[in-house]
Structure formats: C-alpha cells, structure tokens
MIVO-790416 format. One line per field, with one value per residue (C-alpha): residue in three letters; x, y, z. Coordinates in Angstrom, 2 decimals, decimal comma, padded with zeros to 5 digits. Layout:
% MIVO-790416
type	c(ALA:...);
X	c(X:...);
Y	c(Y:...);
Z	c(Z:...);
***
This chain:
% MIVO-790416
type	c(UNK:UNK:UNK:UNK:UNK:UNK:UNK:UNK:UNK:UNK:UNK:UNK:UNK:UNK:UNK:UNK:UNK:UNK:UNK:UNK:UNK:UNK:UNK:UNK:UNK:UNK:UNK:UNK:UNK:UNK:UNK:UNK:UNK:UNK:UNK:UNK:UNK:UNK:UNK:UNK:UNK:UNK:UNK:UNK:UNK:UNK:UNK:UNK:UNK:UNK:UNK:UNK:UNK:UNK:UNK:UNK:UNK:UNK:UNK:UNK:UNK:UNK:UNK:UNK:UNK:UNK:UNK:UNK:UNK:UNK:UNK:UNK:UNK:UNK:UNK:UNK:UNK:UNK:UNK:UNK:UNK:UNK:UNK:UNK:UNK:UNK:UNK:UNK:UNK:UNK:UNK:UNK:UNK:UNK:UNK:UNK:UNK:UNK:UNK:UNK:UNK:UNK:UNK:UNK:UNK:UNK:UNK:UNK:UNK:UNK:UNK:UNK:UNK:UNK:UNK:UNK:UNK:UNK:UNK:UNK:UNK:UNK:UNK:UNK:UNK:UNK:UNK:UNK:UNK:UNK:UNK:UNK:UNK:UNK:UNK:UNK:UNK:UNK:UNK:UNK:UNK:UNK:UNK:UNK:UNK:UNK:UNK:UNK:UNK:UNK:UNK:UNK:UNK:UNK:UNK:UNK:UNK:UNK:UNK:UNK:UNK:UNK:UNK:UNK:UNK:UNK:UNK:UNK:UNK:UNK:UNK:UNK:UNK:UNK:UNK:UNK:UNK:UNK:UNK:UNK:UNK:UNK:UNK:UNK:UNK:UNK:UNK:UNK:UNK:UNK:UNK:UNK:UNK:UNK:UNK:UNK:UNK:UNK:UNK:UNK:UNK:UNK:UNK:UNK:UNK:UNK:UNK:UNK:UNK:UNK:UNK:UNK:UNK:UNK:UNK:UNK:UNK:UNK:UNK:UNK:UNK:UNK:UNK:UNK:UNK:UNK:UNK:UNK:UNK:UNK:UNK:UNK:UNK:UNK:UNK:UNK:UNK:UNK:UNK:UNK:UNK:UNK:UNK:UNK:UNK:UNK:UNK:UNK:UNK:UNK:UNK:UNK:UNK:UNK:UNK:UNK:UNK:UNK:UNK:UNK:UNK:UNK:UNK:UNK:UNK:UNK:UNK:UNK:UNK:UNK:UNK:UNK:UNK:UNK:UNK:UNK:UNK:UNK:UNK:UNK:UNK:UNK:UNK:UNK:UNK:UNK:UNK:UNK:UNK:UNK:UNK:UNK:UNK:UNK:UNK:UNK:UNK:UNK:UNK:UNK:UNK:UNK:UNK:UNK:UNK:UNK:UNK:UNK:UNK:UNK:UNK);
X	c(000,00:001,41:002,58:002,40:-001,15:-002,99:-002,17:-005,97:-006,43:-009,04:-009,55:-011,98:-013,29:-010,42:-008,11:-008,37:-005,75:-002,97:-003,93:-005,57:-002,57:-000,14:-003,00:-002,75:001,15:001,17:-001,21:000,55:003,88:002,51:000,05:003,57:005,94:008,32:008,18:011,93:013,28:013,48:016,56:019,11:020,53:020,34:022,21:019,93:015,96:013,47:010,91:008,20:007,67:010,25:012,54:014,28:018,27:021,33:020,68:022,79:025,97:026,06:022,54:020,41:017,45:019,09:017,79:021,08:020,53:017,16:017,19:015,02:014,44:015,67:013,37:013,60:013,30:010,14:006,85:005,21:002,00:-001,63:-003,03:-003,92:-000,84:-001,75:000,58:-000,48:-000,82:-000,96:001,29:001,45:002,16:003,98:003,72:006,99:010,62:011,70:009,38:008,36:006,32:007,58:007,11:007,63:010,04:012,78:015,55:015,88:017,07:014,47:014,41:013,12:010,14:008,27:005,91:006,50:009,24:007,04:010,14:009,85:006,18:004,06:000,94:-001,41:-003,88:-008,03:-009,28:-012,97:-015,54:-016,52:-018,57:-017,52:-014,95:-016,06:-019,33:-017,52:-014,26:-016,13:-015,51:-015,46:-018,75:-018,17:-015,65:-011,26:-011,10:-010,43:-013,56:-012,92:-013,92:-012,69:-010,60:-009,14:-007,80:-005,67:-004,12:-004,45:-001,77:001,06:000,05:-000,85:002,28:000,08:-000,27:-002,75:-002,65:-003,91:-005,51:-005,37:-007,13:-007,93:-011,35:-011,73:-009,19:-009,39:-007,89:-007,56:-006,29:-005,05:-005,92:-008,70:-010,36:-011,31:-012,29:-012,63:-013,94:-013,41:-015,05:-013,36:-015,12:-018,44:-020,43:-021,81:-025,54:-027,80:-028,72:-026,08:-026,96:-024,36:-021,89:-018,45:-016,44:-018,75:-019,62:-016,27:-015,63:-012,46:-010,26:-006,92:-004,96:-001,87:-000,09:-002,49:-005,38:-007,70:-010,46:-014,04:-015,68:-019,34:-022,12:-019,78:-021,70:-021,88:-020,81:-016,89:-014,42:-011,64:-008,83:-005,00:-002,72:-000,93:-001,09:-004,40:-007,03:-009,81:-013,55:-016,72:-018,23:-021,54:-023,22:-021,95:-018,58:-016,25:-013,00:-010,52:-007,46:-004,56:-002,26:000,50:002,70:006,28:008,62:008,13:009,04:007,02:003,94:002,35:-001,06:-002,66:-005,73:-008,34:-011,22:-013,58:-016,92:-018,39:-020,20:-017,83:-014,36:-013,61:-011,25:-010,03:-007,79:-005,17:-002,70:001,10:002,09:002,61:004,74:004,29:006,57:005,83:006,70:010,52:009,82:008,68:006,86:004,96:001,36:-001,85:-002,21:-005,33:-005,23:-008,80:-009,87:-012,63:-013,80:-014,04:-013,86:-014,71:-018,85:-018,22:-016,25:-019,19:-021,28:-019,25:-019,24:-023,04:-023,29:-021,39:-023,27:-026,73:-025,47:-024,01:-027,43:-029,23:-026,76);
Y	c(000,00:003,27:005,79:009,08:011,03:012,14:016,30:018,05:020,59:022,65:025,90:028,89:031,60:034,04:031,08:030,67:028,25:028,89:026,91:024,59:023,90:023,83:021,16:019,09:018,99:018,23:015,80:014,09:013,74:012,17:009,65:008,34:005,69:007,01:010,77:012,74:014,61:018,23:019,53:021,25:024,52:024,35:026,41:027,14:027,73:026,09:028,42:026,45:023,98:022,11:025,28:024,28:024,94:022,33:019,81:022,16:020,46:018,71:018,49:016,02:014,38:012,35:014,89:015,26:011,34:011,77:011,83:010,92:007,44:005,08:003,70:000,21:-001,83:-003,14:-002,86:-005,41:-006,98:-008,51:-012,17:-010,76:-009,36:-005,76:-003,22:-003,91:-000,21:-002,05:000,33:003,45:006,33:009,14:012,48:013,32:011,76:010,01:007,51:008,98:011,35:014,84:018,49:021,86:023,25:020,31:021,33:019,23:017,95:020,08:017,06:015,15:016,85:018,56:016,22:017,95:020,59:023,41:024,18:020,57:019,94:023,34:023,35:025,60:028,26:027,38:029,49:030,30:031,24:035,12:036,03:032,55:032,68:035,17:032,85:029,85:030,91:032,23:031,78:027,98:027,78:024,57:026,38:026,05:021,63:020,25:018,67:014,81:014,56:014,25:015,78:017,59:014,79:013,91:017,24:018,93:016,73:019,04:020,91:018,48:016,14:012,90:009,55:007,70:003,26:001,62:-001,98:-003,15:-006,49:-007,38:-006,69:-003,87:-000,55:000,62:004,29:005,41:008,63:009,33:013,00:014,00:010,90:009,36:006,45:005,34:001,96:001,70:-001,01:-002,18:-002,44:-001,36:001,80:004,83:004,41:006,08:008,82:008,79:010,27:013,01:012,34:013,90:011,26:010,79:007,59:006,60:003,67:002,28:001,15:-000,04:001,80:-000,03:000,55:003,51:002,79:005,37:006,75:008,27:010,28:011,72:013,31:014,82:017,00:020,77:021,74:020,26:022,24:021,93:022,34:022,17:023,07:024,73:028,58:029,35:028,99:026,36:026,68:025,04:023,53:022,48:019,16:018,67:018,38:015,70:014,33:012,19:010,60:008,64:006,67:004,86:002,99:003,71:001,75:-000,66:003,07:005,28:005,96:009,03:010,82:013,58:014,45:016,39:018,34:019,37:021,39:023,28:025,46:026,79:026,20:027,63:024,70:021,50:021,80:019,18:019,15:018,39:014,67:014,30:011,84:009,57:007,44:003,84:003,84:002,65:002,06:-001,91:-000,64:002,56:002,26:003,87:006,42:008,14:012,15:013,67:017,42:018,74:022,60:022,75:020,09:021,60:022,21:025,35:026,91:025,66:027,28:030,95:030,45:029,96:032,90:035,16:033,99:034,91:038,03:038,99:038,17:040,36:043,00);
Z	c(000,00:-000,95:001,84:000,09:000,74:-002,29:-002,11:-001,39:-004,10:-004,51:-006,66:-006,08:-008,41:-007,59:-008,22:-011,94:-013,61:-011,70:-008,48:-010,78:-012,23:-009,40:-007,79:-011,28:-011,47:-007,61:-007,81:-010,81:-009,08:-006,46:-008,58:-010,68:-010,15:-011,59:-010,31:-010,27:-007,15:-007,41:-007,73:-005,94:-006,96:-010,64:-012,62:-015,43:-015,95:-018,73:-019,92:-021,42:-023,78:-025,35:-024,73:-021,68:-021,72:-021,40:-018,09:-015,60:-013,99:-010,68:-009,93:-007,71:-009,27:-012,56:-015,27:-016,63:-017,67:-018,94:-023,09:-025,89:-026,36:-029,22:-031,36:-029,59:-032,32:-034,02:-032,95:-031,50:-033,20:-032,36:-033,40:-036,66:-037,53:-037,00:-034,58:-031,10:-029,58:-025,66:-023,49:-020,99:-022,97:-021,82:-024,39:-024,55:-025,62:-022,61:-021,51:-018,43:-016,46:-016,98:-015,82:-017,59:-014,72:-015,18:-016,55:-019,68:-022,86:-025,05:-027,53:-024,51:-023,99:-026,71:-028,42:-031,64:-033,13:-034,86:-036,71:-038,25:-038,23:-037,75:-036,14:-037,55:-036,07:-036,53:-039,39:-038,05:-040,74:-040,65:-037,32:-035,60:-033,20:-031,45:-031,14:-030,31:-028,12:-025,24:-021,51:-020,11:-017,84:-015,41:-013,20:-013,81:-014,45:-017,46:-018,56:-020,40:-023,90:-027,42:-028,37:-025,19:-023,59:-025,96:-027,13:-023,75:-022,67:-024,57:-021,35:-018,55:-019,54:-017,83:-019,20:-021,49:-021,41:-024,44:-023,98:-027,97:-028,54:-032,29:-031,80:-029,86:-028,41:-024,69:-023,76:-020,22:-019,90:-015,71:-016,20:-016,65:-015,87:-018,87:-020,50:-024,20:-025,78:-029,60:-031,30:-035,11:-037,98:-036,96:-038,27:-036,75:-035,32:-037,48:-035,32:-032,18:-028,80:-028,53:-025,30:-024,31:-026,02:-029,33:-031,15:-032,39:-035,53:-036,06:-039,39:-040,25:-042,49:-042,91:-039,79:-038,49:-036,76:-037,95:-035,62:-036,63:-034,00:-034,64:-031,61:-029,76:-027,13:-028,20:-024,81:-025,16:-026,22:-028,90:-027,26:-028,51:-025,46:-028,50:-027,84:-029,62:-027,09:-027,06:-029,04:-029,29:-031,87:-033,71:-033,96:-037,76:-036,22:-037,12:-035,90:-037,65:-035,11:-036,44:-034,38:-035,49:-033,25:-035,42:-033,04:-029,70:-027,83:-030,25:-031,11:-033,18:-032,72:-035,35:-035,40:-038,12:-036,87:-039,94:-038,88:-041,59:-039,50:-037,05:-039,64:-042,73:-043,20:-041,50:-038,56:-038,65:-035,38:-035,84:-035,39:-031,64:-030,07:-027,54:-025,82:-023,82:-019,95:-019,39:-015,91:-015,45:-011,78:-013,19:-012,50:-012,86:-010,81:-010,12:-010,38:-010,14:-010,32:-008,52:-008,73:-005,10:-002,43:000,46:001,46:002,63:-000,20:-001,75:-000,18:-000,42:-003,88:-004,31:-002,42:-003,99:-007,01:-005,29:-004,55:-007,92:-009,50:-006,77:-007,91);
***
C-alpha cells in the first residue's frame, strides 16, 4: 500500500488556472511511479515547452541522464498481424512522467518541433470565433472529452494506457479521468446520442489505426494546449485521429477536426509523439480534479453567485 497522501487541491473563483494547475502537477507527481526529485541549486531555468536549456551540472534528481528514447526496435504486433498499440504512454521523448520546470534535454520533452512539423492556427468562418471561443462555464477543471484529452496533454504532460485487442481498443487517460472503448469495424448508429467522447468507428490503415468520432456534445471544447485557445463547436462536427505505433518506444497521434459550420477549413494538429513507460513498476495512478472540495467553499461560492445576481 502506498505511503504518500494524495495532495488536497481545490480551486476557487479568484483562483483561476494557476492553483488549478499547481493542484494538477502536484497531484501528478505524487500519482507516478516514476516521479523525479526536485533539484538542488540548478544552474539554469526552462521556460516552457520544449525550450528548456542544457541539463545544468552537478545536480540532484538524474535529469542530466534523462534523453530521448531510441526507437527500440520493431513494434510489437496482435493475433492478426496488426501493430499492437498495448502500453502506458507518456507524451513526450523520454518515456516517463515529466514536468515543464525540469531542466531538460528540449528534444526530450516537446511532443513535436514546430520548426519541423508546424501546427497551424483554426481558421474560423466570418462572425464565428467570437461565437464559439467564449468563456469555459463549469468552473477552472479540465472537462474529459474528445478531443481535449488527448491534445491537452502538450500541457498536462500525464499519461494515457492503451488496452489493444484485435477486436476492440481501450484508452484510459489518468488525467482528466477518462475512458474510451473503440469497437473495429463497426459503423456509426444512425442517429447517435451526442456524449463527451462521441460515437467513435475504427479502421486499419496499414499501420495507423484510424479513428471516426461523430455526436460529440456541443458543450466540449476543442482544445489544442498549442497557444491558440480552445472553441466550441456544432453538432456537424467531425473528428478524424490517427495513431501509429512507429517503433516498440514510439507511437504518433494527429488528429483532423472538420466542422463546416464553425471552420472555414479543416484543422489538422502536428504529429505528436508519444513514448511507452521505461519504468517496469509505473502504475496507474489516479489524479482527479474537482472545482471545489470543500462544502463550505461551496457554499461561499453559491453565495457570492446569489449576490451577484441580486446585484
């Protein structure tokens, strides 16, 4: 039984997404295996993603050891011969849980170079985005859905497993809580209740498994972790995700959003990286985000809401 208490985050309306995130990233060190000590006295700063400087000198905590991974040789395969995506994937280089004030390798972490592999802005059609960016309205947590879990994670640096039989794909994502079942070779419902994740089909292209994902629930955001901001969409929304599972240590994710009401042309992300867990004793961890925890901070909040509308 593990030792280390679960940190007790909470975040209030004043807080916004700083606290949020400092309960996220606390939360996540804790909920890993394979967490790194903080360092001692380091000599030089990182500033964001994938921009950290050299691993200073004679510093505690191993990150002067941490590197991209080798491709590891092939990748393994299923029964029927197709790439078996079965793994804990970490999106980064190294194989591992890590956070955005380590001082690293930048080839390590990013999930993408945008010098090699730009990721483009959304184009909104005329009069849309200032429909469809507005304010989030459930409070500072990420909410689970496609596609946010996936691409938020450029941000949130936490883990996703993949349980690959050759009938069927299972994705659990550690933060936010999320889970995914993808069936094979089976078609949309003709008229799908919308839900945060959508009605997702799956194909094999080759080597990428290619997912379809319809009825995804109006109130989910887009979001890309990549500098431009999350929006909503409508119901004629439509996602495309590839994964492709290039080594036994890599695997790649890209994704296509196409809604001809909200875009005035597909969005397609950069291929991100992901990279399977190195460490044979890193487990699932559970990391869970509440908007406030506490009845009474409930209750201040509801209040101040009463009295703003009384206003």
């Amino acid at each position: 039984m593990r030792q280390d208490k679960q940190p007790f985050c909470y975040s209030a309306i004043s807080a916004a997404a700083l606290i949020a995130a400092l309960c996220v990233a606390s939360s996540s060190a804790f909920a890993q295996g394979n967490r790194i000590p903080t360092p001692k006295s380091p000599d030089d700063s990182c500033t964001g993603y994938g921009e950290c400087g050299k691993a200073p000198k004679n510093i505690v905590g191993g990150f002067e050891n941490i590197h991209a991974l080798p491709p590891g040789g092939p990748a393994p395969r299923m029964s029927d011969g197709h790439v078996d995506l079965t793994g804990r994937w970490y999106p980064d280089a190294a194989g591992r849980m890590l956070q955005v004030a380590y001082p690293l390798d930048p080839t390590s972490f990013q999930q993408f170079d945008p010098k090699k592999t730009p990721e483009a802005a959304p184009v909104f059609k005329p009069g849309m985005e200032a429909k469809y960016k507005r304010p989030v309205p459930y409070g500072d947590c990420d909410q689970a859905g496609t596609p946010s879990t996936t691409l938020e994670q450029l941000s949130q640096h936490a883990p996703m497993e993949l349980i690959a039989t050759p009938q069927r794909l299972v994705m659990l994502y550690e933060y936010p809580m999320d889970v995914r079942m993808v069936y094979f070779n089976r078609p949309h419902p003709k008229d799908p209740d919308p839900t945060f994740n959508g009605d997702t089909t799956a194909r094999w292209e080759g080597d990428t498994l290619v997912l379809d994902v319809i009825a995804i629930d109006e109130r989910m955001r887009n979001f890309g972790g990549g500098g431009y901001g999350s929006w909503y969409h409508s119901d004629q929304q439509r996602i495309t995700e590839r994964i492709t599972r290039t080594s036994k240590n890599y695997l790649t994710y890209q994704i296509t959003i196409e809604d001809p009401v909200v875009l005035a042309q597909p969005w397609k992300s950069a291929p991100r990286i992901w990279t399977v867990a190195q460490d044979p004793h890193d487990e699932w961890g559970e990391v869970f985000c509440t908007l406030n925890q506490e009845p009474e901070e409930y209750n201040k909040i509801k209040a101040h809401e009463a009295q703003q509308k009384g206003k």
